[in-house]
PDB file of N, CA, C and O in Angstrom:
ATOM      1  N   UNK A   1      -3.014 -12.737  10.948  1.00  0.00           N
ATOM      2  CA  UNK A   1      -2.492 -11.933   9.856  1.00  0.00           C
ATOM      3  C   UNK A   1      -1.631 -12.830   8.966  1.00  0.00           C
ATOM      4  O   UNK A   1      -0.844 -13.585   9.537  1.00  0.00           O
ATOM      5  N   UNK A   2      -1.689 -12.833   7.673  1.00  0.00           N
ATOM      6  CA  UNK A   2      -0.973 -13.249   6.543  1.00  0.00           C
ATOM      7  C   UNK A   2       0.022 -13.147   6.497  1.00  0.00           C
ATOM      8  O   UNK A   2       0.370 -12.127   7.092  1.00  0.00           O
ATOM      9  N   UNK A   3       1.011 -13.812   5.976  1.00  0.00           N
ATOM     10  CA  UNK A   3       2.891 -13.315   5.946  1.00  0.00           C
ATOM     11  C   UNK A   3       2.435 -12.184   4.588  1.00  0.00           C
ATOM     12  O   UNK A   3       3.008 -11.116   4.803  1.00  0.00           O
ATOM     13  N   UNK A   4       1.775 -12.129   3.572  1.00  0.00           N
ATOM     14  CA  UNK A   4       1.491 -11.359   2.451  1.00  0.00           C
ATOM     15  C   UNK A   4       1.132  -9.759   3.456  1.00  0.00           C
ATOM     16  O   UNK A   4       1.836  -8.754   3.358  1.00  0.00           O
ATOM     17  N   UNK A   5      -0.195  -9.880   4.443  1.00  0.00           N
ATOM     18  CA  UNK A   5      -0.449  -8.453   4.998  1.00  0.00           C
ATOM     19  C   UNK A   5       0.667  -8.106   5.992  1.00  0.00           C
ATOM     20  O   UNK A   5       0.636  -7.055   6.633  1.00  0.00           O
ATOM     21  N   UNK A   6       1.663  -9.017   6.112  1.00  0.00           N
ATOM     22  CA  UNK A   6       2.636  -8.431   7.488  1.00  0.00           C
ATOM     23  C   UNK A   6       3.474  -8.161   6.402  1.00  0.00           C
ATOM     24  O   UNK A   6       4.170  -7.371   7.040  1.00  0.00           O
ATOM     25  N   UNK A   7       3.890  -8.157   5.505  1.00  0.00           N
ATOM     26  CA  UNK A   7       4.668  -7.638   4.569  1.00  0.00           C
ATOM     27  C   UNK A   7       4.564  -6.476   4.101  1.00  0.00           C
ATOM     28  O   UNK A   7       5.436  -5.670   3.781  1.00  0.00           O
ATOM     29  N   UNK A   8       3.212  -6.404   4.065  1.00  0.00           N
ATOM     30  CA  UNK A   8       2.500  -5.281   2.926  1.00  0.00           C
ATOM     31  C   UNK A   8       2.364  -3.545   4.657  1.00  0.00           C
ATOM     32  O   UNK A   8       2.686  -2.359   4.591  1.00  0.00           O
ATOM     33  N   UNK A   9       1.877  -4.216   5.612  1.00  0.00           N
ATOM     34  CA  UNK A   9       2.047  -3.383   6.517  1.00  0.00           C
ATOM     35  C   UNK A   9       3.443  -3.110   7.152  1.00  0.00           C
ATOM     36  O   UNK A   9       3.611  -2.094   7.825  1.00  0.00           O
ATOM     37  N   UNK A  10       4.178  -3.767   6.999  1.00  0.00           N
ATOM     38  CA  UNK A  10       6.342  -3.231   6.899  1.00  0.00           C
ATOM     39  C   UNK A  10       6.571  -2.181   6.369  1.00  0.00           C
ATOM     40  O   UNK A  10       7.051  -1.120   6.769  1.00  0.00           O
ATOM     41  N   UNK A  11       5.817  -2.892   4.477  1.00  0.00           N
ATOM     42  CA  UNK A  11       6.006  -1.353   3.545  1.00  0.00           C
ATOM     43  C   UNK A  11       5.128  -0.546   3.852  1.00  0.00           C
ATOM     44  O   UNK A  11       5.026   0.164   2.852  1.00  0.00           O
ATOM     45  N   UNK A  12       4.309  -0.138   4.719  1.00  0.00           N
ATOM     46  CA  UNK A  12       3.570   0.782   4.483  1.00  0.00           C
ATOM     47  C   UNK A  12       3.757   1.750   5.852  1.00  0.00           C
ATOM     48  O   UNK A  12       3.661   2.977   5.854  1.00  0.00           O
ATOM     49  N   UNK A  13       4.071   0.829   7.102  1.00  0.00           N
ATOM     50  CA  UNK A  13       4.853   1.416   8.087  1.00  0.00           C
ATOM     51  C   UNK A  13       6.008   2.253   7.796  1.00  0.00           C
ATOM     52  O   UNK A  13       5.999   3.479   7.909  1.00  0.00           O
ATOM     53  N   UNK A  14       6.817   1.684   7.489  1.00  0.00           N
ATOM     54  CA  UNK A  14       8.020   2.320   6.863  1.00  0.00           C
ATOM     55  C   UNK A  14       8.042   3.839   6.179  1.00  0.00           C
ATOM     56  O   UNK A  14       8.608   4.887   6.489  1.00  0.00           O
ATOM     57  N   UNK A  15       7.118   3.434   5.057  1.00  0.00           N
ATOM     58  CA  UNK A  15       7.027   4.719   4.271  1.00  0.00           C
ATOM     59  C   UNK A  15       6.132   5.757   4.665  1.00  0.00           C
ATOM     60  O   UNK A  15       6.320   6.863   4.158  1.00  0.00           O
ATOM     61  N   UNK A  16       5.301   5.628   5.383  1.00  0.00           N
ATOM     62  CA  UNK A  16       4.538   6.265   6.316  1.00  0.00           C
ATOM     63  C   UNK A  16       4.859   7.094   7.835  1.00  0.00           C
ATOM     64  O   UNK A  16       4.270   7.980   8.454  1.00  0.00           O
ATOM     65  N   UNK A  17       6.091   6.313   8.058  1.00  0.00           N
ATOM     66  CA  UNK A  17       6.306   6.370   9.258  1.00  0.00           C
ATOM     67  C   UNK A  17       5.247   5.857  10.249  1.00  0.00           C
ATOM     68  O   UNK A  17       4.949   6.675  11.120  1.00  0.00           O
ATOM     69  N   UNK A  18       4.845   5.100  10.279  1.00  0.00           N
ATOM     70  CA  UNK A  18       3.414   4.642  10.998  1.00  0.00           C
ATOM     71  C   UNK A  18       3.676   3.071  12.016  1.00  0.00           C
ATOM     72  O   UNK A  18       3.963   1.986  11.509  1.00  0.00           O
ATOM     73  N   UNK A  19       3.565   3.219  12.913  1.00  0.00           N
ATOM     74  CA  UNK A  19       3.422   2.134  13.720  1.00  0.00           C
ATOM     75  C   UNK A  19       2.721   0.842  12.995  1.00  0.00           C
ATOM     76  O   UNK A  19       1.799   1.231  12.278  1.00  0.00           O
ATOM     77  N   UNK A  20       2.833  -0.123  12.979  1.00  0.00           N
ATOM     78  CA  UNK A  20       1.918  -1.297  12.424  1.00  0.00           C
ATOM     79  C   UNK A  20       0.568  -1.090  12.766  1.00  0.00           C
ATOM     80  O   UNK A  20      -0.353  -0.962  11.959  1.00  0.00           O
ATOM     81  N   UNK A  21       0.478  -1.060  14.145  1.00  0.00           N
ATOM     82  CA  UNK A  21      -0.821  -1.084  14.995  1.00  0.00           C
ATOM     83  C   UNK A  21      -1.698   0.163  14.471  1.00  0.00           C
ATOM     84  O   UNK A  21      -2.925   0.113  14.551  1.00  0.00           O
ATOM     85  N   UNK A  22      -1.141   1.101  14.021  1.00  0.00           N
ATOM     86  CA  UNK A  22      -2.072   2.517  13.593  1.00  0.00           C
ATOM     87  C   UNK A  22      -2.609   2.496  12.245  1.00  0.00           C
ATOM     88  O   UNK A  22      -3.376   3.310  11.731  1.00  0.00           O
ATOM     89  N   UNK A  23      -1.945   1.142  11.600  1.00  0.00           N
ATOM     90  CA  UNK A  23      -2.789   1.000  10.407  1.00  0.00           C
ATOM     91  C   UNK A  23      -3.701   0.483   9.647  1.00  0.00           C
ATOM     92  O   UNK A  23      -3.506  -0.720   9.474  1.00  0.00           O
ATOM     93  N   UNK A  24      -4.898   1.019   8.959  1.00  0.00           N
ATOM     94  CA  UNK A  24      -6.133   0.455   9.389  1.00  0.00           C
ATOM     95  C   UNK A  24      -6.029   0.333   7.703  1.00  0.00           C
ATOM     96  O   UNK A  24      -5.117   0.855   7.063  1.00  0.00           O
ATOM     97  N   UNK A  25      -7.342  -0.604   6.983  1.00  0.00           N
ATOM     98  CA  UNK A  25      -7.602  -0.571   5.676  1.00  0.00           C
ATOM     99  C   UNK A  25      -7.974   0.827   5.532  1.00  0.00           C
ATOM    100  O   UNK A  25      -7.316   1.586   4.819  1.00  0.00           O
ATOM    101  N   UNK A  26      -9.375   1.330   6.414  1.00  0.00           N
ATOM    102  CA  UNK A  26      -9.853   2.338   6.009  1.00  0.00           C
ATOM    103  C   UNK A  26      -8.653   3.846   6.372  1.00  0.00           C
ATOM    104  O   UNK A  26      -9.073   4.940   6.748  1.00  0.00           O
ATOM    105  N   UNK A  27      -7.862   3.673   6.248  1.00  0.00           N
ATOM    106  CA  UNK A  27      -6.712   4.732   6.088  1.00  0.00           C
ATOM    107  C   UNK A  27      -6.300   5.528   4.693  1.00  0.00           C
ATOM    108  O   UNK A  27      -5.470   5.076   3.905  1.00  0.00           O
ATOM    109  N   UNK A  28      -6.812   6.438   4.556  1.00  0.00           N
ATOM    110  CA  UNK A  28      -6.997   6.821   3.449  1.00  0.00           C
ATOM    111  C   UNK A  28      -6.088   8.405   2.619  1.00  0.00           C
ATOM    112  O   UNK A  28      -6.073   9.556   3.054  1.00  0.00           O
ATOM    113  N   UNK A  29      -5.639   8.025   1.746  1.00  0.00           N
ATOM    114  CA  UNK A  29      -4.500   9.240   1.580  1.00  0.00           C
ATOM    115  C   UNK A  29      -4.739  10.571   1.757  1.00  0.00           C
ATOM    116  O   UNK A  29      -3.838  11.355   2.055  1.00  0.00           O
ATOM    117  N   UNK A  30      -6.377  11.035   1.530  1.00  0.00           N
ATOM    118  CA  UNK A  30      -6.508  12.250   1.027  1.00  0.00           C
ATOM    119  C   UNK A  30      -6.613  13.075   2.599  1.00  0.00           C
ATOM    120  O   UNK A  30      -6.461  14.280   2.797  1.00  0.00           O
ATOM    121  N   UNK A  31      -6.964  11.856   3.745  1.00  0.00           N
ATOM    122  CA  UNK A  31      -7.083  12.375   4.935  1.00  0.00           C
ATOM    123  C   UNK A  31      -5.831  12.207   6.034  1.00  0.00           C
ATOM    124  O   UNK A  31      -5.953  12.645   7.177  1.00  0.00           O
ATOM    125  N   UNK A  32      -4.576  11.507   5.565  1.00  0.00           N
ATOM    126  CA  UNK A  32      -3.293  10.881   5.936  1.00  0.00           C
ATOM    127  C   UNK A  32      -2.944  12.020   5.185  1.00  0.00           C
ATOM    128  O   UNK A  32      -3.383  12.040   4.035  1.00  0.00           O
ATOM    129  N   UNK A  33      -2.126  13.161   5.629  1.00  0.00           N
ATOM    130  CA  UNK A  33      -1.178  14.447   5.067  1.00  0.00           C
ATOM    131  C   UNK A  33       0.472  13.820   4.791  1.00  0.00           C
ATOM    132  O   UNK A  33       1.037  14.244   3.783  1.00  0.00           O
ATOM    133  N   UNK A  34       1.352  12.652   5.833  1.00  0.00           N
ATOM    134  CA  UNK A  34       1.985  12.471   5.547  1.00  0.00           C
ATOM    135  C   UNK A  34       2.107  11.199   3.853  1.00  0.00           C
ATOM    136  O   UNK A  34       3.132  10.713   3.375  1.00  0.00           O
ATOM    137  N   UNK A  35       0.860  11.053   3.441  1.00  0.00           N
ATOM    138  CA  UNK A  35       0.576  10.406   2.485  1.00  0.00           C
ATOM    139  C   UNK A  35       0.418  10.935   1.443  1.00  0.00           C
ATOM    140  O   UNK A  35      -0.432  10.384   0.744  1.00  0.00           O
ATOM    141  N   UNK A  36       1.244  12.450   0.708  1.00  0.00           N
ATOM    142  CA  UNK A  36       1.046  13.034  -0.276  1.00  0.00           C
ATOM    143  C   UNK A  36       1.624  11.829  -1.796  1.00  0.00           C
ATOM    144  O   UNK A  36       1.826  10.619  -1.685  1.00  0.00           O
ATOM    145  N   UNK A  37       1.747  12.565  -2.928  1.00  0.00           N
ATOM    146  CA  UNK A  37       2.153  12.125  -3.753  1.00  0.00           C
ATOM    147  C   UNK A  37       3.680  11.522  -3.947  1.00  0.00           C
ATOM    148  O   UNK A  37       4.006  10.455  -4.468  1.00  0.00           O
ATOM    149  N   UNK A  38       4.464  12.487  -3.393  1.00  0.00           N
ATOM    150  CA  UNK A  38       5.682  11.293  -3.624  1.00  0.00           C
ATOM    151  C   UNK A  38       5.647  10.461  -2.440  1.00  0.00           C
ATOM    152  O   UNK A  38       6.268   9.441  -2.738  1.00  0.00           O
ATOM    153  N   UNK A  39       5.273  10.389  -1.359  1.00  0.00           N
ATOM    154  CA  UNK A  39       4.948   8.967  -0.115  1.00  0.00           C
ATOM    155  C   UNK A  39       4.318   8.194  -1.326  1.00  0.00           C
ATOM    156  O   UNK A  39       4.921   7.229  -1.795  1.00  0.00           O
ATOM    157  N   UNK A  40       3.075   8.616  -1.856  1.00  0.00           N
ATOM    158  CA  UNK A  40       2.447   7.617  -2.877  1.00  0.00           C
ATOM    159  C   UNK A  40       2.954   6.632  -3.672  1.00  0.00           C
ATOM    160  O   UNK A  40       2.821   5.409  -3.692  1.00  0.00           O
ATOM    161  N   UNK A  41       3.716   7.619  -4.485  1.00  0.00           N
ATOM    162  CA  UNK A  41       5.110   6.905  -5.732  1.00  0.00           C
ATOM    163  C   UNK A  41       6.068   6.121  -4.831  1.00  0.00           C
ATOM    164  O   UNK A  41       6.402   5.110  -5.449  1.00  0.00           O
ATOM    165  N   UNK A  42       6.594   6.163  -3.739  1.00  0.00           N
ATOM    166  CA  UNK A  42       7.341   5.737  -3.183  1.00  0.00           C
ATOM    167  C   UNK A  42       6.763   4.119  -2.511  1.00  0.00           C
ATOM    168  O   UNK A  42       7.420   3.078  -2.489  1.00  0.00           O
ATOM    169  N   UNK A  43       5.649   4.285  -2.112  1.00  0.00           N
ATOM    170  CA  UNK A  43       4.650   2.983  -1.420  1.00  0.00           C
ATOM    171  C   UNK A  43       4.453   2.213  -2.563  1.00  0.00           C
ATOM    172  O   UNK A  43       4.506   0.984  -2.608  1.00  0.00           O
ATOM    173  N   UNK A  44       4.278   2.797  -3.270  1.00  0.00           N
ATOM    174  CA  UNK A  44       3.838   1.664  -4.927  1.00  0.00           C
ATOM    175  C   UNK A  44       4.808   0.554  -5.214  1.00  0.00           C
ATOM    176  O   UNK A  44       4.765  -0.675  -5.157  1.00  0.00           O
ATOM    177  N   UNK A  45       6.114   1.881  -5.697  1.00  0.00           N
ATOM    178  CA  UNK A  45       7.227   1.137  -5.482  1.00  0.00           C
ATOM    179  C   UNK A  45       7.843   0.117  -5.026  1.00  0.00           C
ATOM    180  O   UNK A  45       8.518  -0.701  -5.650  1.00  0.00           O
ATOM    181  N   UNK A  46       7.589   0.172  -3.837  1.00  0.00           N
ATOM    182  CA  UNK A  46       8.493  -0.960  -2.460  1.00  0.00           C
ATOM    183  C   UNK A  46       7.374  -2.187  -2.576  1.00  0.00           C
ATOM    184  O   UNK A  46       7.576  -3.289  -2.067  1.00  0.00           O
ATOM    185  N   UNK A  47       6.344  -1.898  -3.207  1.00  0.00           N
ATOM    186  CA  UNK A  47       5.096  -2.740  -2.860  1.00  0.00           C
ATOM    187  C   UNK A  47       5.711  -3.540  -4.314  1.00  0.00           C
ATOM    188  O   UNK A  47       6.038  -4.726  -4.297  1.00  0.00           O
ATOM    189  N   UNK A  48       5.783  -2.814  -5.344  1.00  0.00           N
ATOM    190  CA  UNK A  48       6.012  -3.603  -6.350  1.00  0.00           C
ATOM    191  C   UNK A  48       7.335  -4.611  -6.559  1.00  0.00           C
ATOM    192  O   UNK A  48       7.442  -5.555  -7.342  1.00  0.00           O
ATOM    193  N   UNK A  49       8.248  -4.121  -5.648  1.00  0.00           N
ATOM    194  CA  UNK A  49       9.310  -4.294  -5.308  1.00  0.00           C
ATOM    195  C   UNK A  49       9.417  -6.118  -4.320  1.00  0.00           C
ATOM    196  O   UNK A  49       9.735  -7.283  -4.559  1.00  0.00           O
ATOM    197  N   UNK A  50       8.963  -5.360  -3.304  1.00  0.00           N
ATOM    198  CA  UNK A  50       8.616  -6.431  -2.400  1.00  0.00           C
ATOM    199  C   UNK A  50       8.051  -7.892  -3.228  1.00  0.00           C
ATOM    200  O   UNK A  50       8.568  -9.000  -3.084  1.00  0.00           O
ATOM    201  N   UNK A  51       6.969  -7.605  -4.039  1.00  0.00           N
ATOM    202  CA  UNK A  51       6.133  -8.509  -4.326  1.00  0.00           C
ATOM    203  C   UNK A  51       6.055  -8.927  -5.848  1.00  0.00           C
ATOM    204  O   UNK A  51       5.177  -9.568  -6.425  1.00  0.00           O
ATOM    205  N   UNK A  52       7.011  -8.478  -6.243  1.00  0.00           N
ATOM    206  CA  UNK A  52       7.875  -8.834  -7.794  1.00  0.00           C
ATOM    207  C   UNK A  52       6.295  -8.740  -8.665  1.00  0.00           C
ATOM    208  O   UNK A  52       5.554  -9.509  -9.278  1.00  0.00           O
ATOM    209  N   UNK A  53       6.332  -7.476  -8.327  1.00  0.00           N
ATOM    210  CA  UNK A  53       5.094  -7.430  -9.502  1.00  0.00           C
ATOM    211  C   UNK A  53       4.894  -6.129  -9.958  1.00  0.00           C
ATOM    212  O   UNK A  53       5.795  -5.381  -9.580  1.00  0.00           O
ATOM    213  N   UNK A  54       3.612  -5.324 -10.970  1.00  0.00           N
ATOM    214  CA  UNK A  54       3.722  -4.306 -11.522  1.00  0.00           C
ATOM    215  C   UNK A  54       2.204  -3.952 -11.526  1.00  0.00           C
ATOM    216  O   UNK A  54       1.301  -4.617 -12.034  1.00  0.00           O
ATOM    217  N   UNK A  55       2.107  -2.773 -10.860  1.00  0.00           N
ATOM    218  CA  UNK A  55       0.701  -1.839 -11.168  1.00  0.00           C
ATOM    219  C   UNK A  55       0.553  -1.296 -12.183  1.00  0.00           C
ATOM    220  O   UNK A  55       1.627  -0.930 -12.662  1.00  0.00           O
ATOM    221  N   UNK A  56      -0.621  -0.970 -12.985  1.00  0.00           N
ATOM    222  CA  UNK A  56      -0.590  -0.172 -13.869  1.00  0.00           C
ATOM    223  C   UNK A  56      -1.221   1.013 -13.463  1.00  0.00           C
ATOM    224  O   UNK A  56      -2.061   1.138 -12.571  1.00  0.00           O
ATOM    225  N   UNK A  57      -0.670   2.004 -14.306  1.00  0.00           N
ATOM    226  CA  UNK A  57      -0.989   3.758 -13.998  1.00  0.00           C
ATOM    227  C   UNK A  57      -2.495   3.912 -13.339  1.00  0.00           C
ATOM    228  O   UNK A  57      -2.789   4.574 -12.343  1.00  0.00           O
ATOM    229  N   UNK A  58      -3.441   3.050 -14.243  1.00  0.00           N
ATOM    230  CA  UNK A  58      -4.745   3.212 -13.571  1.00  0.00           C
ATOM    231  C   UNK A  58      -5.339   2.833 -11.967  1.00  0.00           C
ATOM    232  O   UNK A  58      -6.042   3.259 -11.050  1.00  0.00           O
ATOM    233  N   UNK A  59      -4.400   1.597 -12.441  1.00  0.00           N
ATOM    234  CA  UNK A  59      -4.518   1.067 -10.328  1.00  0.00           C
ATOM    235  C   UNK A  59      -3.977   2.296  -9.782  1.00  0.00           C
ATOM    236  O   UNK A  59      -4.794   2.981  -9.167  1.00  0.00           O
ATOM    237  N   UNK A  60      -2.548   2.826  -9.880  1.00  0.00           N
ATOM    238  CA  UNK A  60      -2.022   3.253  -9.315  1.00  0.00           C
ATOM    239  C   UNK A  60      -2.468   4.749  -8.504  1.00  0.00           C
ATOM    240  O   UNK A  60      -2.155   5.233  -7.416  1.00  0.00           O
ATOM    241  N   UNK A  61      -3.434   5.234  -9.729  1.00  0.00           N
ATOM    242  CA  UNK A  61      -4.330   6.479  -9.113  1.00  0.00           C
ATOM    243  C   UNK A  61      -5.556   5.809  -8.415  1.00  0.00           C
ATOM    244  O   UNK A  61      -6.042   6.424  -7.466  1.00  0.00           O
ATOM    245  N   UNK A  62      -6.051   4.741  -8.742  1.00  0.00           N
ATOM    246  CA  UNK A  62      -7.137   4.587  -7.507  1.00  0.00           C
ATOM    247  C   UNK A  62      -7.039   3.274  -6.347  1.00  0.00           C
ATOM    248  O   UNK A  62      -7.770   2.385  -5.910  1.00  0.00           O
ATOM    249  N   UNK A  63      -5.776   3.732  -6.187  1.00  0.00           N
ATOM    250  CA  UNK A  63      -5.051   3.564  -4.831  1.00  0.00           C
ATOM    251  C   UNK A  63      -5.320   4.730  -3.798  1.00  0.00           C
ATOM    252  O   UNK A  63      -4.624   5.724  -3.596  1.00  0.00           O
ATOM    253  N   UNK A  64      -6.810   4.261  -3.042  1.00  0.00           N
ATOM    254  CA  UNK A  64      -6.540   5.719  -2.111  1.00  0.00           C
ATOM    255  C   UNK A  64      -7.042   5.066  -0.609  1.00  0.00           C
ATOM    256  O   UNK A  64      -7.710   5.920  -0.025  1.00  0.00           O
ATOM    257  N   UNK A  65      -6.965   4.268  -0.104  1.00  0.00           N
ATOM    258  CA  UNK A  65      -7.016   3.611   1.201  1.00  0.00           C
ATOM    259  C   UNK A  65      -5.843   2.205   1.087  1.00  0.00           C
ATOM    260  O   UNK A  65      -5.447   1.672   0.051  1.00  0.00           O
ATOM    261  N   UNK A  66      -5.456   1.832   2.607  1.00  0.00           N
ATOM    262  CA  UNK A  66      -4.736   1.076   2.672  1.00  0.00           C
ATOM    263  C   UNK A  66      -5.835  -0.690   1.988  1.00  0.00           C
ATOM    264  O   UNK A  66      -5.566  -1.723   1.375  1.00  0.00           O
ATOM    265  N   UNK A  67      -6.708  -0.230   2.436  1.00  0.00           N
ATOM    266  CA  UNK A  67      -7.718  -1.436   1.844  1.00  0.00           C
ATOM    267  C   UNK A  67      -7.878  -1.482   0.364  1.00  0.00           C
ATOM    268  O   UNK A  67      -8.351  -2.497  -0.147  1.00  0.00           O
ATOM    269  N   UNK A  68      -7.599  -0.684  -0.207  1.00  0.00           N
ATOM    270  CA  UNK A  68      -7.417  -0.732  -1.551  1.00  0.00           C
ATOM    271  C   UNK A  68      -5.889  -1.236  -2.107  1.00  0.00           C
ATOM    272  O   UNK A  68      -5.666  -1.963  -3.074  1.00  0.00           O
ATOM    273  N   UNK A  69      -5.004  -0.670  -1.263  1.00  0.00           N
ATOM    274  CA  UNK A  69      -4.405  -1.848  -2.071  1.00  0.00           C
ATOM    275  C   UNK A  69      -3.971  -3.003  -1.645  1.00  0.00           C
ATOM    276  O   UNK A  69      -3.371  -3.577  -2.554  1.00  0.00           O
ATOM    277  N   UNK A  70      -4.007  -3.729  -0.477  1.00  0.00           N
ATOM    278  CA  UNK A  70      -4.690  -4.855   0.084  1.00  0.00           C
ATOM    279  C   UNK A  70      -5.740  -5.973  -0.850  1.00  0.00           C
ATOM    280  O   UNK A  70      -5.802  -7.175  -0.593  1.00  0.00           O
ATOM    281  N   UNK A  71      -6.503  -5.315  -1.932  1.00  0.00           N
ATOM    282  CA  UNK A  71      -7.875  -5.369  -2.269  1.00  0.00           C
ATOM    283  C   UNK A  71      -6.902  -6.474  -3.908  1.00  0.00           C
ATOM    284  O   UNK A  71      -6.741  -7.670  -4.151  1.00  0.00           O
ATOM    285  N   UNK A  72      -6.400  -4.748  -4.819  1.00  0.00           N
ATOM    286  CA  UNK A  72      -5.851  -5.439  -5.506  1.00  0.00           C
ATOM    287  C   UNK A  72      -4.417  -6.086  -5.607  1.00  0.00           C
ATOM    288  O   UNK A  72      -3.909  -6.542  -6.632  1.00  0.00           O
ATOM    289  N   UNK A  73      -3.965  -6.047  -4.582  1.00  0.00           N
ATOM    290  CA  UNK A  73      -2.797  -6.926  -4.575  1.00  0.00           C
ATOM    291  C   UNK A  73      -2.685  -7.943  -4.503  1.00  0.00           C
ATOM    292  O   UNK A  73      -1.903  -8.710  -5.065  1.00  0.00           O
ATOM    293  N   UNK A  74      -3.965  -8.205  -3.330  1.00  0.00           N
ATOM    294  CA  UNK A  74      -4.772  -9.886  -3.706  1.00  0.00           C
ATOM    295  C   UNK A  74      -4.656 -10.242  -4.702  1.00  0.00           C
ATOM    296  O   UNK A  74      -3.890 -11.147  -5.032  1.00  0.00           O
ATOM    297  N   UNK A  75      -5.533  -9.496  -5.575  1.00  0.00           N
ATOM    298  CA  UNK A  75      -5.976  -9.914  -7.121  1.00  0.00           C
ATOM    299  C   UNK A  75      -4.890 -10.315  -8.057  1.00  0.00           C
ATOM    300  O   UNK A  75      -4.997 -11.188  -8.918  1.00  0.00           O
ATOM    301  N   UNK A  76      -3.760  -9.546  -7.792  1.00  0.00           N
ATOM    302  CA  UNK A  76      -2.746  -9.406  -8.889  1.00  0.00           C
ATOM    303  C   UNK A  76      -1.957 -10.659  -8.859  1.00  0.00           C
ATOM    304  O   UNK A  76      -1.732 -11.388  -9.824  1.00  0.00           O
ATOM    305  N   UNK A  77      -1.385 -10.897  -7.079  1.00  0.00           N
ATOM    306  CA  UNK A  77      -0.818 -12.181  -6.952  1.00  0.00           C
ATOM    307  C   UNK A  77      -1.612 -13.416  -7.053  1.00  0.00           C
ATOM    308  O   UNK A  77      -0.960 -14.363  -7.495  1.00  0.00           O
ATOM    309  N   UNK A  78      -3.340 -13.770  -6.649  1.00  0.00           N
ATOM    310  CA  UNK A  78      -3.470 -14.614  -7.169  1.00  0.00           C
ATOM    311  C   UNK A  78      -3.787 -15.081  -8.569  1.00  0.00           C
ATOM    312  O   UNK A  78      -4.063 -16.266  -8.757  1.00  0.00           O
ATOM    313  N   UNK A  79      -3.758 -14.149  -9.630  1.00  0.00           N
ATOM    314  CA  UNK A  79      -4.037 -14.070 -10.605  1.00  0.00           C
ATOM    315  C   UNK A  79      -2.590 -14.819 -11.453  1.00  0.00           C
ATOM    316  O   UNK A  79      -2.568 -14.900 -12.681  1.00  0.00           O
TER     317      UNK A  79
END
């Protein structure tokens, strides 16, 4: 594991309440209940936070598995 995905699974533990180990890419909000909309706004956040960077509104709605944003966060930091 990456120091980038052990980071990114901290914030997502955290805000989730979720063990590290229980979290999978294919984890997905609409089927995760403790993953409503403000958990959502709140994960974005810490993510953007964490990683001194900025989503835009459009990422931000098709953010709907942990592999998604894994996917473009890649993108954003190596970009």
């Amino acid at each position: 594991m990456t120091e980038f995905e052990d980071k990114l699974l901290d914030i997502i533990s955290k805000v989730l309440l979720l063990d590290k180990d229980e979290i999978t890419d294919d984890l997905r909000r609409k089927d995760f209940e403790p993953w409503d909309s403000m958990a959502h706004l709140i994960l974005v956040s810490e993510i953007e936070s964490e990683f001194d960077m900025f989503f835009e509104d459009e990422e931000v709605v098709e953010l709907w598995t942990v592999g998604d944003i894994k996917r473009v966060l890649a993108s954003k930091l190596s970009s």
